[in-house]
C-alpha positions as CSV (number, residue, x, y, z in Angstrom):
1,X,177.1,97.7,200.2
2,X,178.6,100.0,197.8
3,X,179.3,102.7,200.4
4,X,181.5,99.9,202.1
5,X,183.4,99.5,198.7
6,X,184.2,103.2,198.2
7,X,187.7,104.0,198.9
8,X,188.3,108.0,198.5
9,X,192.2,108.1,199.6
10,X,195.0,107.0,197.8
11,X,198.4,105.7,199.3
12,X,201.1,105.7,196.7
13,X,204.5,103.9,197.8
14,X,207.4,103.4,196.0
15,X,209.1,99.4,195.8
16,X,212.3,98.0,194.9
17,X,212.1,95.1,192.7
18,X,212.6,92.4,195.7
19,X,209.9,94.1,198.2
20,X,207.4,93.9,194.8
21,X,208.3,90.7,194.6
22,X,207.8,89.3,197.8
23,X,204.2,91.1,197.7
24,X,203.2,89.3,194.4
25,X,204.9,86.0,196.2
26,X,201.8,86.8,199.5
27,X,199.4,87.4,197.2
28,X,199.6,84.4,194.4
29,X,200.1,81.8,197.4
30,X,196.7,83.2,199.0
31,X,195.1,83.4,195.8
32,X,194.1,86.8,196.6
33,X,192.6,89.0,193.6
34,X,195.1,92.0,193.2
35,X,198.2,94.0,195.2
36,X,195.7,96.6,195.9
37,X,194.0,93.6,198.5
38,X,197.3,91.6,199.6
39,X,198.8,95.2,200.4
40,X,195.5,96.1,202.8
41,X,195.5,92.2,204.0
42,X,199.4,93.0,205.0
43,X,198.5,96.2,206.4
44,X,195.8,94.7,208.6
45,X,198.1,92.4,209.8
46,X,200.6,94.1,211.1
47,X,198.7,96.6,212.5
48,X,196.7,93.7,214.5
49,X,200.7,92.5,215.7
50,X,201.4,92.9,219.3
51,X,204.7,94.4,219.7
52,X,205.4,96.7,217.3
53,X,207.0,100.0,218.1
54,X,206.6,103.3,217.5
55,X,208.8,105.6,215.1
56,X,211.1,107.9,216.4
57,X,210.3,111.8,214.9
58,X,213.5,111.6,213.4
59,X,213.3,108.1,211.0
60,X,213.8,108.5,207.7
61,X,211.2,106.7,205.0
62,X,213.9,104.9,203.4
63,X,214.9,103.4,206.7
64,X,211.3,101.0,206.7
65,X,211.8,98.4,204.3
66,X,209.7,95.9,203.6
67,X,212.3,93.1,203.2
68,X,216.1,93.2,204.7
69,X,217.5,95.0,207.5
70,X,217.0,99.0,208.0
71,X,217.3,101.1,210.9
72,X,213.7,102.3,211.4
73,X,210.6,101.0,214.2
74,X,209.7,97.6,212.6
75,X,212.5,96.3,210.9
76,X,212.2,92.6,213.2
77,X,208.2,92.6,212.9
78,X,208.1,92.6,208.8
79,X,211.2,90.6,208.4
80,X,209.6,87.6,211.0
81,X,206.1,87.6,209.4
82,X,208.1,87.3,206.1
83,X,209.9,84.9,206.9
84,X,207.5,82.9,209.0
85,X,205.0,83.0,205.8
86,X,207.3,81.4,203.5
87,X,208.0,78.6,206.0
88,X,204.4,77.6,206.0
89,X,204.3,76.4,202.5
């Protein structure tokens, strides 16, 4: 069980206030037990969405945001399952 547990990479990413915000939002409405889990939950999610596209070689980071409009792969596929989470509750 603890070799399931052990997690040898790190992934660092940089947030704005708002894209933080709507995490903590996900996370406190699932009751989930830190950002570490609701960011791997979110990440297993969308990679489990149908129709998602892939990144041109040219995009840019800053052009995948996590909330708003941008001009990278997956700008329609976070803003819909943001937008359909919040109206669920």
């Amino acid at each position: 069980m603890a070799d399931q547990l052990t997690r040898p990479e790190r992934l660092q990413i940089m947030l704005d206030p708002e894209e933080l915000r709507a995490i903590d939002d996900f996370r406190f409405r699932r009751r989930m037990p830190s950002r570490a889990a609701t960011v791997r939950e979110l990440l297993k999610r969308g990679l489990a969405a149908e129709g998602f596209e892939v990144a041109s070689a040219r995009s840019k980071s800053q052009s995948f945001r996590v909330l708003g409009s941008g001009t990278g792969a997956g700008d329609g596929a976070a803003g819909d399952g943001t937008s359909s989470e919040r109206s669920g509750d």
